[in-house]
C-alpha positions in Angstrom: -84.4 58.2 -85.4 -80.9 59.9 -86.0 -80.3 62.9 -85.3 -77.3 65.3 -85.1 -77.9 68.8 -84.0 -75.6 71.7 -84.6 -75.7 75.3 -82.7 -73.6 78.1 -82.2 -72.8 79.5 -85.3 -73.0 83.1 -86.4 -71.8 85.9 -88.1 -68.3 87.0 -85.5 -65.4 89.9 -86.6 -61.7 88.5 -86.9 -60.3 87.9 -83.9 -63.1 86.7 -82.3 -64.4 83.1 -81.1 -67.2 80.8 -81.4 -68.4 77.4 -79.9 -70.4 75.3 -81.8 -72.6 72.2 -80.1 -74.1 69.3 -81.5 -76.1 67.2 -80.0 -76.8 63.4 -80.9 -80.2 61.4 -80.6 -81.3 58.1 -81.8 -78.1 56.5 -81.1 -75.6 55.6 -78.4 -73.2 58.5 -78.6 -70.8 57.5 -76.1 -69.5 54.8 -78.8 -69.2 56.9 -81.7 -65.8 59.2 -82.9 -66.9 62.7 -83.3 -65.8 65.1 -85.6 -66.5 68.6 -87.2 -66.5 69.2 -90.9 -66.3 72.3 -92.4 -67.1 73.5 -96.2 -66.6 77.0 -97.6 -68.5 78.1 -100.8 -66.4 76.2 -103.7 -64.4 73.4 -101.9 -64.3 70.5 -100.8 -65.5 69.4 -97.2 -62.7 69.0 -95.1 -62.0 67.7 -91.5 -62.0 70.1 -88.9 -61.2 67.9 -85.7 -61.9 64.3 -84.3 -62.3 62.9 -81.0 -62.5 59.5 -79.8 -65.4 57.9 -79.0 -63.7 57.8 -74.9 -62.3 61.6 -75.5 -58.8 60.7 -74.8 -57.5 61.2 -78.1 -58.3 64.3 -80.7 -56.7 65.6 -84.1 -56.8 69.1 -85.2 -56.4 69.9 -88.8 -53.2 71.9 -89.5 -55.0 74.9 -90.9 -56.9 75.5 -87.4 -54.3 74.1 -85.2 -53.7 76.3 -82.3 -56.8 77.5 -82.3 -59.7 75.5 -81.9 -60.2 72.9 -79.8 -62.7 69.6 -79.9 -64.9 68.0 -76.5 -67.1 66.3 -75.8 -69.8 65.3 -73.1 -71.0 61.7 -73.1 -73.5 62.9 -70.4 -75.4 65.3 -72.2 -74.5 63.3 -76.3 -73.3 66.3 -77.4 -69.5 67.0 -78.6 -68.1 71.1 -78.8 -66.0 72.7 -80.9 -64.6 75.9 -79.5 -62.9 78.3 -81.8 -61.1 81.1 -81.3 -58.8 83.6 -82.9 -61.0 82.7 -86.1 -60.1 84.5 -89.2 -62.1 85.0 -92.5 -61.1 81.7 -94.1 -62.6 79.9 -91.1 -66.3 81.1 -92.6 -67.9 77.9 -93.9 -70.5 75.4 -92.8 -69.0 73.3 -90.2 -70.7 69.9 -89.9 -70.5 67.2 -87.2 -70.3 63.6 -88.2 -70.4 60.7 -85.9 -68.9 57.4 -86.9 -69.0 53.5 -85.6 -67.9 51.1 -87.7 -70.1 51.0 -91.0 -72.5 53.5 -89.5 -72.0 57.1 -90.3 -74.4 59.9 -89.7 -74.4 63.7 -90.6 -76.0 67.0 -89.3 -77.6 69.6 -91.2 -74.8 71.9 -90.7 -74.6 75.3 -88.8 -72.8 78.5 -90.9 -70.0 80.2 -89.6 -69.2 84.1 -91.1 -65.8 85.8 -89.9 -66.4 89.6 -91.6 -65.8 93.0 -90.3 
């Protein structure tokens, strides 16, 4: 069985930082490209950050450039997402998705709230 666990998230002040985990199951994570989905109430999902399947090569979406930053651990199946500096547009569910090929498989999401 699939499965794709998220962690970390929480309710931080501006300025502060996060890590979220996710941790795969039920499939052989070390040949999958990770990434991390976000969705704020009202829009559309959008790509957070990638990572390739080896972790040599990532993308960071321009809006969180600069500040967060993807990894991942082929040891322990699970791929990070560390954020920092995050600000109250970064509040949203952030998602991981794994991808191979035709397969693609989802999380249930962890909630991220930047307030004061």
């Amino acid at each position: 069985q699939v499965q794709l666990v998220e962690s970390g998230g929480g309710l931080v002040q501006p300025g502060g930082s996060l890590r979220l985990s996710c941790t795969a199951s039920g499939f052989t994570f070390s040949r999958y490209d990770m990434s991390w989905y976000r969705q704020a109430p009202g829009k559309e999902r959008e790509l957070v950050a990638g990572i390739s399947s080896t972790g040599r090569s990532t993308n960071i979406g321009g809006s969180v450039k600069g500040r967060f930053t993807i990894s991942r651990d082929n040891v322990k199946n699970t791929v990070y997402l560390r954020m920092n500096d995050l600000k109250p547009e970064d509040t949203a569910v952030y998602y991981c998705n794994a991808v191979r090929s035709v397969f693609n498989y989802w999380g249930q999401g962890t909630q991220v709230t930047v307030s004061s």
